[in-house]
N, C-alpha and C positions, 0 to 999 in steps of 0.2 A: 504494500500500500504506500502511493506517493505520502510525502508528511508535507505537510505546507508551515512551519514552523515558522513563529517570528523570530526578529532579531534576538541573538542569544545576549549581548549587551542589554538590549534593551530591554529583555526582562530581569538582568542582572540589575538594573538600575532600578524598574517598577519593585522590586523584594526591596533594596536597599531602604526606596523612597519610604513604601510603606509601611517597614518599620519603624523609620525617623519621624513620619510624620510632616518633614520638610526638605522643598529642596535641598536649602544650603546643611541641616542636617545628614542628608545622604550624600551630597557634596563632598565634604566631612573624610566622611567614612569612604569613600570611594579615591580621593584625593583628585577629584576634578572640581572643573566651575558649577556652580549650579544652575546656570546656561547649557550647560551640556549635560546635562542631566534631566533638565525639562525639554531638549530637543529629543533623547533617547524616550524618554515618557510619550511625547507626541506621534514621535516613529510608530510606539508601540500602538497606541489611540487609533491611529491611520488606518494599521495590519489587521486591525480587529473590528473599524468602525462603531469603537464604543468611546466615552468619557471612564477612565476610571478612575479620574480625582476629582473633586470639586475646590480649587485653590482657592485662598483667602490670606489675609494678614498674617494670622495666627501661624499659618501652616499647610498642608491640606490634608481633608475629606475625602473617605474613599466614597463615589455612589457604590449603589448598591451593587450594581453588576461588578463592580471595582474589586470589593471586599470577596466578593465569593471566586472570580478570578485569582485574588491573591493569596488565597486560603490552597488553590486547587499548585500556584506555582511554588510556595512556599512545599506543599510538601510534596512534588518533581524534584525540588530541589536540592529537598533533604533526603531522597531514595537515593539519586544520583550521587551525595556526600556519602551517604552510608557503603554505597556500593564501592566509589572510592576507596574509602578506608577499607572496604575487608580487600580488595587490592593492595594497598600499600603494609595491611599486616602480616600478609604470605611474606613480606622480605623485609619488614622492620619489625624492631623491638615495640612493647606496648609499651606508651607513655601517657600518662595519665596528668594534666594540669587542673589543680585549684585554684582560686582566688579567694580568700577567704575572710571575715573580719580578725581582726590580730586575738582578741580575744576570746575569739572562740577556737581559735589554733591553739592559742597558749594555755588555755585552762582546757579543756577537751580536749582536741582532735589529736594534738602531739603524744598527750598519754596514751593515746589506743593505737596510735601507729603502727607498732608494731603488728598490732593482731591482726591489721590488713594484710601487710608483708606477708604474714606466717602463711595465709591463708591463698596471697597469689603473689609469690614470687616474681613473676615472670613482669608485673607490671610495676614499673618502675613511676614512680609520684613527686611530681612537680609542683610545691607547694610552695605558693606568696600570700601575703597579707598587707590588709590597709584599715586603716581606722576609718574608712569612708566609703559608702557604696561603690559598685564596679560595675563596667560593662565588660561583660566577656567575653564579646567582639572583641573588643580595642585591646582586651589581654591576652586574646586564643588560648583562652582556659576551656576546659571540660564543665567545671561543679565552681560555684559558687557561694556565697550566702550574701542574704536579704533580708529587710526587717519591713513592715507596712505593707505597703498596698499590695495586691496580685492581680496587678495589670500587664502580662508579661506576653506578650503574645510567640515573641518567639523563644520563649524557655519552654520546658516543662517543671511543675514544682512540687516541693513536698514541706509538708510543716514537719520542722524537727522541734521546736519546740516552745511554748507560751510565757514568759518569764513570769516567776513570783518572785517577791523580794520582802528584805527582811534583813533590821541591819547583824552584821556579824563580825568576830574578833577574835583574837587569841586568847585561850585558856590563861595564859599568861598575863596581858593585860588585867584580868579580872583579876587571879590575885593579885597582884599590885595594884588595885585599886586606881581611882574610886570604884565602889561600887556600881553596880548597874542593876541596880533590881525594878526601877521603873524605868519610863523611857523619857522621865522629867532629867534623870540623872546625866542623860546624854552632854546636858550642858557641859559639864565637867567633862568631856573625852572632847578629841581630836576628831571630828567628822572626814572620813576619805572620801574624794567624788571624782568624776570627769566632768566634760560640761555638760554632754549628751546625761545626766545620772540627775542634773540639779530639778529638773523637775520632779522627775520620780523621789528623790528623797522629801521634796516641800510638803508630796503627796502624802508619803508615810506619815511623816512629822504633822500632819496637820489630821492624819487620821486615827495617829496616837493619842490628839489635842495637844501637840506641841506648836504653838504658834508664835512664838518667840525666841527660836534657835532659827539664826541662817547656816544653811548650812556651807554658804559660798566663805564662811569665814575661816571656814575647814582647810585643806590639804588636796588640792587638783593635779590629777595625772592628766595623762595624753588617751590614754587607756585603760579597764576595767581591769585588766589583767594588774600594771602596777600598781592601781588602788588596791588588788585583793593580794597582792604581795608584801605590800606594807600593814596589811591587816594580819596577817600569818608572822608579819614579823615583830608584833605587837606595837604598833605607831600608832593605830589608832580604828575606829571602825568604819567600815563600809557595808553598803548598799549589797549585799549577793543576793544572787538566785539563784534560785536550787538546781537549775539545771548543770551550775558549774560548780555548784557548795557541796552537791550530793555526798561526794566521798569523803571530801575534811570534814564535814561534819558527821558522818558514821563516823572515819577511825578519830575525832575529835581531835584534831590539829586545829579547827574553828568551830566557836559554840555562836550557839541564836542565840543571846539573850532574853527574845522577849517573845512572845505570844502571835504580836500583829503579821501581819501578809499583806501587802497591795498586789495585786495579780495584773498586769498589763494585758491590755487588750488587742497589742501588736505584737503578732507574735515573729519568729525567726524562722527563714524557711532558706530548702535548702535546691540553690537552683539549678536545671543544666541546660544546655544548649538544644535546642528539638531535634536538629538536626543530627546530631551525636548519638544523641538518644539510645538507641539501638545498638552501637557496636559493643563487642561482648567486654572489653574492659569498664567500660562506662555504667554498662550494669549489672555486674559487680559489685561495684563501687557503691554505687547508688546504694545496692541490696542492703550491702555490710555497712554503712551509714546508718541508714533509716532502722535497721536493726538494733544497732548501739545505741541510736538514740532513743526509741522505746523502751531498753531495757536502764538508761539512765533515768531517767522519766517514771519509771516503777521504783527507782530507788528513791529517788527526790519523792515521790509520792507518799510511800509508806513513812518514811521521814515526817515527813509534816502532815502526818493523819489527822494527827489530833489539834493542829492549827484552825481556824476561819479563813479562809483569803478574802480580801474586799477589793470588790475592782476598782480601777483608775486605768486611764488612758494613760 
């Protein structure tokens, strides 16, 4: 059967555009003009005798016909990736890239390391981190993570996990006092935070009925990770959540002081590329992920059975 294909550019361009939402966004990403970019877009318009954007200030709008075409090229696009790579694995090694947030590497993912290795050797893991969201294009990562919204149209996603929090310290600090037996006493400690944490902790505090502790007066990291490092090292307390306290607080290297929970309403999720999706190191990966993190998540749970959480955004 003859094929009558459009320009292969030119669809390369329509995927790029309609995930950016704008020319000079897929521009961008493409490293052309966004002139050339709305020429390939129209090429493609021509070939088809359809509209499949609706342009504006903002950005553009896919019509309708637009959206369901780019749903159909999107995943042509990611068989043809997929097919790709199981071509390029008959004669490469599997590599495997994260992006990941810093501390969710450094308090999780690095301790379990190993247990991936043990389990597939054969796929070697390329791990970075940032204290800032990522795009996975721009990194040619596999697996990322994310916190808010799941507007993601070219990921696929998974919730690994809901954060609760609850402030926490060293055994140590407490005997050395001061005391902590209410959460009026906090006054007297050293509060650890980041910046992204000063809401969540005004929340706790104001849900304890502390309303006269800032806690910006406190001790600010860059990162959760060396806020809860200086809280192991007895400096002062911070903000955890159970998803990363799980452990130190069973073998008790870190105690909860107090009773209260705020539970966040955003939770942490774990993302990948659609396109990737499929090839067999990838899901693996995924598997042995979303698996650790359920069984962390039954720990942190029974842990704090007998707590309330109250929510907060």
């Amino acid at each position: 059967m003859k094929r009558t294909l459009p320009p292969l550019r030119a669809l390369r361009d329509f995927e790029v555009a309609g995930r950016e939402k704008s020319l000079s966004g897929a521009a961008r990403a493409l490293a052309v003009t966004p002139a050339a970019v709305s020429r390939q877009i129209g090429l493609l318009e021509a070939h088809l005798g359809c509209k499949l954007f609706v342009r504006h200030r903002r950005g553009l709008d896919f019509t309708d016909r637009g959206r369901v075409y780019f749903e159909e090229v999107v995943d042509a696009l990611d068989r043809i990736d997929r097919a790709s790579a199981r071509m390029r694995g008959e004669h490469q090694g599997l590599t495997l890239a994260a992006h990941v947030y810093t501390s969710f590497a450094t308090e999780w993912l690095i301790p379990r390391i190993n247990k991936f290795r043990d389990h597939h050797p054969e796929i070697e893991l390329r791990l970075t981190t940032s204290v800032r969201p990522v795009d996975l294009e721009t990194r040619d990562a596999d697996f990322g993570t994310l916190t808010g919204r799941r507007d993601w149209p070219a990921y696929d996603w998974d919730e690994l996990f809901r954060p609760r929090l609850f402030p926490v310290c060293s055994p140590g600090l407490l005997r050395r006092g001061p005391a902590l037996r209410t959460p009026r006493d906090l006054r007297r400690h050293m509060l650890l935070y980041t910046p992204t944490q000063l809401d969540r902790w005004r929340a706790w505090l104001r849900m304890a009925g502390i309303h006269d502790l800032d806690p910006e007066r406190g001790l600010c990291f860059e990162n959760t990770a060396l806020a809860y490092r200086a809280a192991r090292e007895g400096v002062g307390v911070a903000l955890g959540q159970s998803f990363f306290m799980a452990e130190d607080l069973i073998s008790g290297q870190l105690v909860a002081p107090f009773e209260e929970i705020v539970e966040a309403h955003s939770a942490c999720f774990l993302l990948c590329l659609r396109r990737r999706a499929h090839a067999p190191h990838v899901v693996a990966f995924r598997a042995w992920i979303l698996e650790e993190a359920r069984r962390t998540e039954e720990r942190a749970r029974a842990f704090l059975s007998r707590r309330t959480p109250v929510g907060v955004h």
